[in-house]
Structures are given as C-alpha cells and as structure tokens.
C-alpha angles and dihedrals in degrees: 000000000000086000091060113046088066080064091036100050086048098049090052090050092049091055097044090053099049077038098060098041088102123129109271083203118042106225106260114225098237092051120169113236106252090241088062099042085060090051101039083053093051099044080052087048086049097053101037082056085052082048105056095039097052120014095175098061088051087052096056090053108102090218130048117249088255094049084049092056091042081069110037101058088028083240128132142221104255089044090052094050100045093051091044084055081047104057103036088051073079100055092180089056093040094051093049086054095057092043088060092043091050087055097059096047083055095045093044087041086054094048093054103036076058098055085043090061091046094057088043093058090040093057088046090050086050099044088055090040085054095041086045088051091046098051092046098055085045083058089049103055097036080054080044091051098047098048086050088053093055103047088051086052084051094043095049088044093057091043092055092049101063 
C-alpha cells in the first residue's frame, strides 16, 4: 500500500491538471483576430495618451475614443469586450500582446523624440542664420552711416572754402 500512493498521488495529480486544462473563457464566435486585437489596443493606448496630454483636443472630438475605435476596426462593444476577456484569461499571451504593443509606443516615442530634436536643431540653425543677418546689416548701415558722414564732411569743406 506505501509503494503505491507515491503512484497514486501522482496519478491524481496527473488527472486534475489535464483536468483542469480547460479553457477558463469559452471562444466567442465573433472573435477578434489576435493581430487586430494588438492593434486595436494600441490604437486605445494612443488615444488615451492623447487623452491625458491635452483634454481639450479629445473634447472637441465629436466621438470617444472607444466610439472612435468601434468604428475604426467595424467592431462593437460587446464584441470587443468579450475578445479582451478572451485573450487575458491567458496571462502569458496577454502579456505577450502588451509586450508587443509596448514596443511600438517606444519605437514610435523614439522616432518622434527624434524629429523633436531635428526641429529643434533646425530653429536653432535659423535663429543663428537671423542673428548673423542682423548683425550684418547692423554692420552695413553703421559702414553706410559713416560713409554718409564723411561725404557730408567733404561736402561742407569744399563749401567753406569758396
């Protein structure tokens, strides 16, 4: 009998964990393709950024950010939630979904930091190009002045000496 409730105890536990290997969600039958879903999520993550850095841009927006994505992707609400529940009853996939997701934001976040740095660099080019163009014509009509200033010297010398 003790040599075999080892066997026993693994044999039960065998059957509990294919058991158990059940889905926790049952598939909906208008699932979104797990491709769309990313991008649908990321498209949400986008304009809840948009959101939260400038209110006043998503208020004057006739649509929410959900109705907006609704339709977007011709999808609807009930269809959305039930495929989100879908997919993070599986945490390991979900999270895979949000790793790739999180990937796009920091490449899209690189790209434009980047473009933020180039105009940057281009106003500062501009503003030294302007100061430069300033100071030149500065530089011109003090040399204009000056030369004014000494015909009219000229002019008034020959005029007292008559």
């Amino acid at each position: 009998m003790k040599k075999t409730l080892p066997f026993f105890t693994f044999f039960i536990v065998l059957i509990l964990l294919v058991g158990c290997k059940n889905e926790l969600v049952k598939k909906p039958k208008r699932l979104i393709e797990r491709e769309k879903m990313v991008d649908i999520m990321y498209d949400l993550s986008l304009l809840e950024g948009m959101k939260a850095q400038n209110p006043a841009l998503m208020d004057s927006i006739k649509y929410t950010s959900n109705q907006y994505i609704y339709k977007k992707y011709k999808i609807d609400s009930i269809q959305f939630a039930q495929s989100n529940i879908y997919y993070a009853a599986d945490y390991k996939e979900y999270e895979k979904m949000y790793n790739q997701i999180k990937t796009r934001l920091d490449k899209e976040k690189n790209q434009v930091n980047s473009l933020i740095k180039a105009e940057a660099k281009k106003k500062m080019l501009n503003a030294k190009a302007k100061k430069k163009l300033k100071e030149k014509k500065e530089a011109d009509s003090i040399k204009k002045a000056k030369q004014k200033l000494k015909l009219k010297k000229q002019t008034d010398s020959l005029k007292v000496n008559k």
